[in-house]
N, C-alpha and C positions, 0 to 999 in steps of 0.2 A: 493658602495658595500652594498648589505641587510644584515644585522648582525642578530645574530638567533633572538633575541627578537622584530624584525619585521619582520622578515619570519612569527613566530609564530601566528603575528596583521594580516598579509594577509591570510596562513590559517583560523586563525579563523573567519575570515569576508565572506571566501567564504562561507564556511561549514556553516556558522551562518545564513541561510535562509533552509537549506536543510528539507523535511517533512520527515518525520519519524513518526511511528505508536506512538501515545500519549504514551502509554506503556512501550516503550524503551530510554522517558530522549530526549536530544536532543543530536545532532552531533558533536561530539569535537576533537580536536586536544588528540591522545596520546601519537606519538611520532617524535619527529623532527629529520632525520639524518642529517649528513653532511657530502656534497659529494664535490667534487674537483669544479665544476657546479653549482650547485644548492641546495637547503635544501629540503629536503626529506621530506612532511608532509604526517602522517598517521592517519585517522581519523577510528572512530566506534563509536555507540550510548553508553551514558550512561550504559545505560544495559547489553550493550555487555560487557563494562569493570569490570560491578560486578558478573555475572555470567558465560561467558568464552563458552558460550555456542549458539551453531551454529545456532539456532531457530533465535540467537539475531543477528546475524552478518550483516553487510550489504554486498551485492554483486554488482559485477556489473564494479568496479572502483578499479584499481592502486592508491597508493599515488597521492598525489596533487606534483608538480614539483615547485615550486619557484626557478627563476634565480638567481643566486647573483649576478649580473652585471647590472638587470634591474629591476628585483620585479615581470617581467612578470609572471603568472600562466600556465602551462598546464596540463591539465587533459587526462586522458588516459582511455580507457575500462580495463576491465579483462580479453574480448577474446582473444586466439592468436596475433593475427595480431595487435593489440592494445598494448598487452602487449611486444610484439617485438618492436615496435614502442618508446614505452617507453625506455626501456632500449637500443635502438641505440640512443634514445636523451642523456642518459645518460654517453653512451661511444659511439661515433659514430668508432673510432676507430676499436674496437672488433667487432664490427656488420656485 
């Protein structure tokens, strides 16, 4: 079973190559949920967490998905269909 403080080591390993405009800091974990499944990683750049503002934000991407049964990662779009996707991995039940 992944316990949060290696959820955390796996998030931060992915996000820890992502490019990002020099300006905005680099990519970090801000916050970790915890779901019945998996640990919920939520990333944004540096900048976006001292200024709050939409200029900074990244788009594009859902949380990062870590298993807790395996460690595997999946990543998800922000479109529709992506983000349906996501949350049927989440709760396949509801879906």
């Amino acid at each position: 079973m992944v316990e949060r403080s290696e959820a955390l080591a796996i998030a931060d390993e992915v996000v820890s190559g992502w490019a990002v405009r020099e300006d905005n800091g680099k990519v970090v974990i801000w916050r970790l949920d915890d779901h019945d499944r998996a640990w919920i990683a939520h990333f944004a750049t540096e900048r976006w967490l001292e200024t709050r503002s939409v200029s900074d934000q990244l788009v594009g991407r859902c949380p990062l998905v870590i298993e807790k049964v395996t460690g595997r990662v999946h990543q998800y779009g922000s479109g529709p269909d992506e983000y349906a996707r996501f949350l049927e991995w989440l709760d396949p039940e509801t879906a």
